[in-house]
N, C-alpha and C positions, 0 to 999 in steps of 0.2 A: 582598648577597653573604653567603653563611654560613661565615663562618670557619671556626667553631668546627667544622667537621663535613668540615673539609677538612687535610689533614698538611702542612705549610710543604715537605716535598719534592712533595709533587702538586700542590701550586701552582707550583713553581717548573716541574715536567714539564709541566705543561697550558702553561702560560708558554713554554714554551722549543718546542711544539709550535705553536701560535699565532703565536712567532716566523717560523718557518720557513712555514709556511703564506704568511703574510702574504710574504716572500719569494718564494715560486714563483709567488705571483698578480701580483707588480712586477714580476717576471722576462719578459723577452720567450722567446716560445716558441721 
């Protein structure tokens, strides 16, 4: 993973998108 080339808030956004992701795919439809 390249940190350095990433802002601790677009990790947290990309994070919190991946969250939700992973959510609709647990989710029954």
């Amino acid at each position: 993973m390249i940190a350095e080339m990433i802002s601790e808030d677009d990790l947290k956004e990309a994070e919190k998108e991946q969250a939700q992701e992973a959510l609709a795919d647990t989710k029954p439809a």
